[in-house]
C-alpha positions in Angstrom: 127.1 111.3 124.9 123.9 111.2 122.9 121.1 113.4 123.0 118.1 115.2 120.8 117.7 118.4 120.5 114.7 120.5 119.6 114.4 124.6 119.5 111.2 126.7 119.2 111.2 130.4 118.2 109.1 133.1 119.9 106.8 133.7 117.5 106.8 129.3 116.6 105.8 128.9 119.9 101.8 129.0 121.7 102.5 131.6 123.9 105.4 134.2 122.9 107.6 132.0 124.5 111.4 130.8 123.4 111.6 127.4 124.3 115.0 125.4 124.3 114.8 122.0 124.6 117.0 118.5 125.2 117.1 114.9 125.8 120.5 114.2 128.1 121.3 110.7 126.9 124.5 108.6 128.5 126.3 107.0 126.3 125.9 103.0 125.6 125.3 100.8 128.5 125.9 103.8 131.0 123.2 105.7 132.9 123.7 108.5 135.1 121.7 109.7 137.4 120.0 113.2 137.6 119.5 115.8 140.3 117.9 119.2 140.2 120.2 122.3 142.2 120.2 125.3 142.5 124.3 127.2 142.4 124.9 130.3 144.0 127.3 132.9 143.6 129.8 132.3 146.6 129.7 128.6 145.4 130.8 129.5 142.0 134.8 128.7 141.8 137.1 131.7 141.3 139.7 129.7 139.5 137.7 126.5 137.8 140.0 122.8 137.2 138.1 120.5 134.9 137.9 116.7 135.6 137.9 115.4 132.3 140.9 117.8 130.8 142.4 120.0 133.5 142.2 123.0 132.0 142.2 126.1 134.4 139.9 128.8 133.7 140.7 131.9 135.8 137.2 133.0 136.6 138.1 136.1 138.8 137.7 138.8 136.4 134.7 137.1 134.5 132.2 139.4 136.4 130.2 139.1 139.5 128.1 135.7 139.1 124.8 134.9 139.2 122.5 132.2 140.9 121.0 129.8 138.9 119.6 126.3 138.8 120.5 123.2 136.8 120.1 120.0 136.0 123.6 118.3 136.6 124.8 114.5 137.1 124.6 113.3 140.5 128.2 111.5 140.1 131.4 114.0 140.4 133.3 111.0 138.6 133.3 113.5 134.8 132.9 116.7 136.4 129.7 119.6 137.3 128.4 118.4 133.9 124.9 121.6 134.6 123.7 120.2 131.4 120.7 122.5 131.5 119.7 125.3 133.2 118.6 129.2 133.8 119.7 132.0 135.5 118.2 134.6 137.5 119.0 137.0 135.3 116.9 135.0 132.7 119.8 133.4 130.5 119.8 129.9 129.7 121.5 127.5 128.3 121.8 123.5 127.2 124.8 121.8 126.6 125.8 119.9 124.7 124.5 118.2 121.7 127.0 116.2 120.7 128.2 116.7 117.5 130.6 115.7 115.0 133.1 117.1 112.4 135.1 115.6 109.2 138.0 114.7 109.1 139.6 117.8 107.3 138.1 119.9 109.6 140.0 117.5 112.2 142.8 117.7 110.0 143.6 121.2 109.9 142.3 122.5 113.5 142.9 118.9 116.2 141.3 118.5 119.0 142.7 119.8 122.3 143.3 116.5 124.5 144.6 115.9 127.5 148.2 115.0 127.4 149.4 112.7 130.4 152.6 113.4 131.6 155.6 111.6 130.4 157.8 110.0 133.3 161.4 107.4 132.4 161.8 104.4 134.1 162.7 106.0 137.2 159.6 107.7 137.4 160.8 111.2 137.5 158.8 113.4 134.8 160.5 114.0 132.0 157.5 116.0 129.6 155.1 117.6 131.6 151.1 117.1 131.0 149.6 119.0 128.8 145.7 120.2 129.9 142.8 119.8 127.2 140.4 122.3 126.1 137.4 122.4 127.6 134.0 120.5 127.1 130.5 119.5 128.4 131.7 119.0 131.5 132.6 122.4 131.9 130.7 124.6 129.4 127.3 125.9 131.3 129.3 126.4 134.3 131.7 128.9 132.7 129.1 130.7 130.7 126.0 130.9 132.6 126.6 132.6 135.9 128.5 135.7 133.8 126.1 137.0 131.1 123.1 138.7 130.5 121.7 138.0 127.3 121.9 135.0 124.9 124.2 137.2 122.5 126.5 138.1 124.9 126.6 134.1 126.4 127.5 133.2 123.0 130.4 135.8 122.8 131.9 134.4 126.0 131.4 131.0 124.8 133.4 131.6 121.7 136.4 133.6 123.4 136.6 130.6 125.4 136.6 128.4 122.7 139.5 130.2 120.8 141.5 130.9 124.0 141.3 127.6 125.3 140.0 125.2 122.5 138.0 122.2 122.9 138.5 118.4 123.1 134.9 117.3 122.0 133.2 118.2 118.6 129.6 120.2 120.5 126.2 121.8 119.9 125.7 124.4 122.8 122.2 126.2 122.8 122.0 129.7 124.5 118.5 131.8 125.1 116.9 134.4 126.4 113.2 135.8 126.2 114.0 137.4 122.5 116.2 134.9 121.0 118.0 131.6 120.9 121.3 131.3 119.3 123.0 127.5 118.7 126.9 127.6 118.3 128.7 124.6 116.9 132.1 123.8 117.3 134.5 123.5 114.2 137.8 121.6 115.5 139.3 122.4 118.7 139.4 126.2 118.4 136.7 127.4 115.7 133.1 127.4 116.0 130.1 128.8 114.4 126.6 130.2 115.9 123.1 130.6 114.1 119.8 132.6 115.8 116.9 130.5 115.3 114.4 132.2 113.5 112.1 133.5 115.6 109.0 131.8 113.4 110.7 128.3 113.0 111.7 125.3 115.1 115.2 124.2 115.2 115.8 120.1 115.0 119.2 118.6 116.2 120.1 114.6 116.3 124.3 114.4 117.7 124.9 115.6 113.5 126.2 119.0 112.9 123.3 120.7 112.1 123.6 124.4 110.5 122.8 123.9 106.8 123.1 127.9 106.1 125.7 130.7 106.9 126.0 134.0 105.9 129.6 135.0 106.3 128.8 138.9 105.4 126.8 139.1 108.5 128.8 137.3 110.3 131.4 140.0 110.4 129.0 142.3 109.8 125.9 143.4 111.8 125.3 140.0 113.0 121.9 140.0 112.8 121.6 136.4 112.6 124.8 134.5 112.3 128.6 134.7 114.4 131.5 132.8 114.4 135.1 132.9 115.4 137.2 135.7 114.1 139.2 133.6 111.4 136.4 131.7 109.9 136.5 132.9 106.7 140.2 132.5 106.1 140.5 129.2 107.8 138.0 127.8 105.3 139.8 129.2 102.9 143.6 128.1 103.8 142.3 124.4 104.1 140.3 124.5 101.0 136.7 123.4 103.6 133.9 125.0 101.2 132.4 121.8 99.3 129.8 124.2 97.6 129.6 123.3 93.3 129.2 126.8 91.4 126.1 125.0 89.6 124.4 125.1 93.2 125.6 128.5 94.4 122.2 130.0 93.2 120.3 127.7 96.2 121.5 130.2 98.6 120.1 133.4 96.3 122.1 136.7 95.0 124.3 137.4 98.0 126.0 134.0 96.8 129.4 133.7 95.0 130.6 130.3 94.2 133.6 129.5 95.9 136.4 130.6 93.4 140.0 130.7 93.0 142.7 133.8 92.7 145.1 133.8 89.8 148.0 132.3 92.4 145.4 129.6 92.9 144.6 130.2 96.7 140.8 130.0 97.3 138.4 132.9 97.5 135.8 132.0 100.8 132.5 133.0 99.5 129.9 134.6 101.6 127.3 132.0 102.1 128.0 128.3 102.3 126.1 125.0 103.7 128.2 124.5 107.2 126.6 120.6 107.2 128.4 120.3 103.8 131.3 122.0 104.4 132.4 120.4 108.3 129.9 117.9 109.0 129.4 114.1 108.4 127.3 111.9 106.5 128.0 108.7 106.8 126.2 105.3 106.7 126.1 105.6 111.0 124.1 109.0 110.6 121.2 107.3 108.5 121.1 104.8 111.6 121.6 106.8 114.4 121.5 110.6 113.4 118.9 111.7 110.5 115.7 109.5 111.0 115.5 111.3 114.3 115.6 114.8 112.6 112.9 113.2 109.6 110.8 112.2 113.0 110.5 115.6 114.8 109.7 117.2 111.6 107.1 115.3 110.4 105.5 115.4 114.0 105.4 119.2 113.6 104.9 119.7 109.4 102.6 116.5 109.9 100.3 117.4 106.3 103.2 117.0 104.2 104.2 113.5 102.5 106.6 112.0 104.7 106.0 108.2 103.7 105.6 107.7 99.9 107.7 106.9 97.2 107.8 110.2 96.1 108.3 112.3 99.7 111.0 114.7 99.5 112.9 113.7 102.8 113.2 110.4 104.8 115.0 108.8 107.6 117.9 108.6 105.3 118.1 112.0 104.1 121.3 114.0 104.3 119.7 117.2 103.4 116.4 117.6 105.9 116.7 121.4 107.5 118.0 122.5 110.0 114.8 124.7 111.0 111.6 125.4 109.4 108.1 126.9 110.4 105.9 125.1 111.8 102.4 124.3 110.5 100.7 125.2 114.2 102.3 126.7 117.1 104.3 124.6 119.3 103.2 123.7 123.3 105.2 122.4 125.7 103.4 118.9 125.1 104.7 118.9 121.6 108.1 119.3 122.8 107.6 116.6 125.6 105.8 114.1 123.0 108.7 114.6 120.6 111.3 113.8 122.8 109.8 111.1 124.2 109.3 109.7 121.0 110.1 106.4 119.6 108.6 106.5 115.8 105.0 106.2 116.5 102.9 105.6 113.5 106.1 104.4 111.7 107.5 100.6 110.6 110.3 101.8 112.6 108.4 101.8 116.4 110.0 99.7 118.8 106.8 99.1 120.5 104.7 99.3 117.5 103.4 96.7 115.0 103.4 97.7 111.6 106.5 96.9 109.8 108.7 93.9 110.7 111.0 92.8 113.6 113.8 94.1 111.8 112.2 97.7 110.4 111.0 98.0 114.2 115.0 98.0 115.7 116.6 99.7 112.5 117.2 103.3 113.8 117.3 104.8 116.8 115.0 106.3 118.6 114.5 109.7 120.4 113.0 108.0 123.4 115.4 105.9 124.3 116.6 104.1 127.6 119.3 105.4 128.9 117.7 109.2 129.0 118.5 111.0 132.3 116.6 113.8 131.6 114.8 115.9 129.7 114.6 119.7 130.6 112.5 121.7 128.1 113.8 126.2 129.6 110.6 128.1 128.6 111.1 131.8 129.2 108.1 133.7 128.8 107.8 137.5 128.2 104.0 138.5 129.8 104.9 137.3 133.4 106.9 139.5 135.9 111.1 139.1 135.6 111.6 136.7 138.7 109.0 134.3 137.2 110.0 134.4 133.8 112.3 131.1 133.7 110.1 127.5 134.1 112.5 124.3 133.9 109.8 121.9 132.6 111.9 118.6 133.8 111.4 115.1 133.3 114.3 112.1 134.7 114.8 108.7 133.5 113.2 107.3 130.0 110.8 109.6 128.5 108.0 107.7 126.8 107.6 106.3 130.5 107.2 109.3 132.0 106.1 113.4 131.8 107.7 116.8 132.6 106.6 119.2 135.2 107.2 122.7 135.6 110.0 124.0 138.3 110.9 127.6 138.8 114.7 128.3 138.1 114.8 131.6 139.9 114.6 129.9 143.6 117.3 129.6 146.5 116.8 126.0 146.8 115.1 122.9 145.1 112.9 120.4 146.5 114.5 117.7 147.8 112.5 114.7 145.8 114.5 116.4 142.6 117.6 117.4 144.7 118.5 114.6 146.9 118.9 111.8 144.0 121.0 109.0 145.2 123.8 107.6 144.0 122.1 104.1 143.9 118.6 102.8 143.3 115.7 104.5 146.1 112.1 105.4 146.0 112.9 108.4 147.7 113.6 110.4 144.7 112.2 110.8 141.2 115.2 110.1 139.1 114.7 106.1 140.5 111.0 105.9 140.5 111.0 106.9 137.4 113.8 104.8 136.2 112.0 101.7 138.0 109.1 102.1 136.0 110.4 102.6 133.0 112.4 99.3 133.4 109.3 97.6 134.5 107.1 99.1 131.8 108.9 98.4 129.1 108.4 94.6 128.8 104.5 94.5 129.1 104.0 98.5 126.9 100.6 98.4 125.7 99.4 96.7 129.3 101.2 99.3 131.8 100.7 101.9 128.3 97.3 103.5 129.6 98.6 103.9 133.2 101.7 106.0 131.8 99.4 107.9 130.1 97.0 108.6 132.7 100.0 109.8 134.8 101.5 112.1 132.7 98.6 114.1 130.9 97.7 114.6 135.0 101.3 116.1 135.6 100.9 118.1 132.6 97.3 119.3 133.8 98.4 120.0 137.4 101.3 121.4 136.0 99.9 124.2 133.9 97.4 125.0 136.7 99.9 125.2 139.1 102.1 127.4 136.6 99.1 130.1 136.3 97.9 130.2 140.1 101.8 131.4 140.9 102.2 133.9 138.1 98.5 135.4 139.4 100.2 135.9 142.7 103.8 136.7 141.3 102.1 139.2 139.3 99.5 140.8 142.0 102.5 140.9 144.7 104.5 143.0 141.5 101.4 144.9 141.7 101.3 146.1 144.7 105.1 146.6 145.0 104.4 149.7 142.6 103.5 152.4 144.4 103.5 155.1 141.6 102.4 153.4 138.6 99.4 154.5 137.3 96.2 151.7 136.1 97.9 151.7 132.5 101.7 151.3 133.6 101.2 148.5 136.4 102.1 145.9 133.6 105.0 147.3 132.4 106.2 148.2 136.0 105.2 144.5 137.5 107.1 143.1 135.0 110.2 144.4 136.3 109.7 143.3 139.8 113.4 142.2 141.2 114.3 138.6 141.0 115.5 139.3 144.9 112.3 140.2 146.2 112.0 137.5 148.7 108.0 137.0 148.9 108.7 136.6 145.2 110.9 133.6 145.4 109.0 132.2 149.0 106.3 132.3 145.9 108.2 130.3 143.3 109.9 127.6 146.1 106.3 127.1 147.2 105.1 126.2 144.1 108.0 123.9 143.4 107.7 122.3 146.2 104.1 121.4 145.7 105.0 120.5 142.4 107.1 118.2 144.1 105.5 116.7 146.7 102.2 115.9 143.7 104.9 114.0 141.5 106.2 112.1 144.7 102.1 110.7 145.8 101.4 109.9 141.8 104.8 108.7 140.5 104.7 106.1 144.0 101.2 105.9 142.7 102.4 104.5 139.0 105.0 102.9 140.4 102.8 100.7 142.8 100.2 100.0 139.5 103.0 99.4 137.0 104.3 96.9 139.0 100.9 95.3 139.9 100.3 94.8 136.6 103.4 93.5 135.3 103.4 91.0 138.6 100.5 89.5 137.2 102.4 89.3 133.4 105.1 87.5 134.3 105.9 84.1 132.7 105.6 81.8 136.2 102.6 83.3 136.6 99.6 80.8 137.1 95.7 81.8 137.5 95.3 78.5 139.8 95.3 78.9 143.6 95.1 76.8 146.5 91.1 76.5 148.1 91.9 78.6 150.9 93.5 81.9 148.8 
């Protein structure tokens, strides 16, 4: 898989809000199609079976589960695969960014595959199969439903991990209204997590990302930082720590250089440079992996030199953070223009005209093709509980297309997002979209203003919608409080059960008209797209007969 992945802090973002973002890319020359759903409790499994691995997850003494909604593949042919989602209880989560790891990370802790049985030439087994770890496929399904907070999601997820190990190098991102954590795997059964600061954006192109760890705190308060319980003498055991004493003072006084006893074992230090010590950077990366991070950030620290001799980081660099603060708060059509992206401004624009042919198809971008969807959770703290969660979801292609705001904590989805087919029809989003894009594409700056026009009027209606529901959300939270007093209605309201059913009649009806705008206008784009491009193509003639 290959995705994009961008994080926004509380206090990075416009409104208070955390914001966890992602693009869900297939891989090469694969495209799979997107649906919307909602899961609910007695559809949850008891005892899970993964498609990919078959690993069994007993899932009976996880807790009582929760509802929530997500954004999965439409195919069963690799599993759930949720991708994206929230719960009613306000969690989210995205998963996964893939990821990879070096090879002595590989080295000393493998992969956990699936094993096929082993049969002789009579066919009767003679090694039974062995089950993988578990995955992408599997990930937001076993967390989500069973925690309450990000900080506890992350917990579960790294029991799971060490229990059951995984088969897949991942980036899973976990939130809730205070914070956002992002755990990285490390081999098939160690893993690492980081809390985004809650003033910075976090960047993340399929490279292990984390370029900072504090060990100390790790197993200490964990104010900031977790990982599994061995960490520390893992690294040290298989010698991982890359970190030159001469650079130790980079990560200030709470920094030893990594050292060595007197039997010559190796003394783990507190902080080290996680990108250094498990990632990758190889020549792929500067194609496919760092000019993506270079992009995001200089769409969101724009004033600083990004294009001269002299700039500090470009599309090459190994070293460009993980997270840093922003030079203006962050909306929701930053994130959507980011990862819709394609280098705009740049030699490197697919679509653009500076540079050459060859600068124009040298890296890849964040926009790319084969995007099923992108699915930006907000979850904002000044509206009542039950409203808290918005899924702002876009399918197919994203600089061809906008996201739109969807309630997670609903019963049931519309159908234009639920129903998508398994082949190509008008009758959902995920292939309107997808035919536009397609069609699009070949005449850009023609159909360009169209696109345009279409998507800063989702966004519009969008946001509109968005603040007529939380009014009403809020006023029926209101009125629910019989005791409060003028000054403790906000407080009160804000607690107003996700159950309360005139609450989510509220939330369904607003996704639903959500729904049924995006069905008019996309058919709408659709219909002018094509027009256009009819009269584009190359047997196209401006002659006709007298009688036309």
């Amino acid at each position: 898989m290959s995705c994009t992945t961008l994080l926004v802090g509380k206090a990075a973002s416009i409104d208070g809000s955390t914001i966890i973002a992602r693009d869900d890319d297939s891989g090469s020359g694969r495209y799979d199609p997107k649906r919307l759903v909602t899961v609910h409790p007695e559809d949850q499994p008891r005892r899970y079976r993964s498609v990919l691995s078959h690993v069994e997850v007993d899932l009976a003494d996880a807790g009582d589960p929760c509802r929530y909604t997500i954004a999965p593949n439409v195919l069963p042919n690799r599993g759930v695969l949720a991708e994206a989602g929230a719960s009613e209880r306000n969690v989210a989560m995205s998963a996964t960014e893939t990821i990879a790891v070096n090879e002595r990370v590989l080295a000393a802790d493998p992969l956990v595959e699936l094993v096929p049985a082993e049969t002789d030439a009579d066919g009767v087994e003679t090694t039974p199969e062995r089950p993988g770890g578990i995955g992408e496929e599997d990930i937001v399904t076993l967390v989500l439903p069973y925690v309450h907070t990000a900080r506890e999601g992350v917990e579960r997820l790294g029991a799971l991990l060490e229990r059951y190990g995984t088969y897949e190098s991942n980036g899973v991102i976990i939130s809730d209204v205070d914070e956002i954590w992002y755990v990285e795997t490390i081999g098939g059964h160690h893993w690492i997590a980081r809390r985004v600061p809650d003033d910075c954006y976090a960047t993340i192109p399929n490279q292990l990302g984390i370029d900072d760890f504090d060990l100390k705190d790790a197993f200490g308060k964990q104010r900031e930082f977790m990982c599994s319980a061995d960490l520390r003498e893992f690294m040290a055991r298989h010698r991982l720590d890359r970190t030159m004493p001469a650079h130790a003072s980079a990560f200030g006084d709470a920094r030893a250089a990594v050292g060595f006893a007197s039997d010559g074992s190796v003394e783990q230090a507190d902080r080290f440079n996680p990108r250094v010590a498990f990632g990758t950077a190889t020549a792929k990366d500067h194609i496919y992996n760092t000019p993506r991070a270079w992009y995001m950030q200089r769409c969101l620290n724009p004033s600083e030199d990004w294009d001269s001799p002299a700039a500090r980081f470009t599309p090459t660099s190994d070293d460009i953070p993980w997270c840093r603060v922003p030079e203006n708060k962050v909306t929701i059509e930053d994130v959507d223009a980011i990862l819709s992206s394609h280098f705009e401004g740049t030699p490197y624009d697919p679509y653009g005209t500076l540079g050459t042919a060859e600068s124009r198809h040298r890296y890849r971008p964040i926009g790319i093709n084969r995007t099923g969807h992108m699915v930006a959770v907000q979850l904002r703290p000044y509206v009542p509980e039950a409203a808290r969660a918005v899924l702002w979801t876009s399918f197919g292609s994203g600089p061809f297309t906008s996201v739109a705001p969807f309630y997670a904590n609903v019963t049931d989805t519309p159908t234009y997002l639920r129903d998508t087919t398994p082949q190509v029809s008008t009758d959902n989003l995920y292939w309107t979209n997808r035919l536009i894009a397609v069609i699009a594409d070949a005449h850009f700056y023609e159909t360009n203003r169209l696109v345009e026009g279409y998507a800063e009027g989702v966004r519009a209606f969008g946001h509109r919608l968005v603040e007529r529901t939380d009014e009403a959300v809020a006023a029926m939270a209101a009125s629910g409080v019989s005791d409060a007093s003028d000054g403790a209605t906000s407080d009160a309201a804000a607690s107003v059960p996700s159950g309360s059913d005139d609450v989510t009649a509220a939330l369904e009806a607003a996704n639903d008209e959500m729904a049924a705008y995006l069905r008019k206008h996309t058919t709408t784009l659709l219909n002018d797209v094509l027009y256009t491009s009819s009269n584009l193509m190359h047997n196209s003639f401006a002659m006709s007969d007298r009688w036309a």
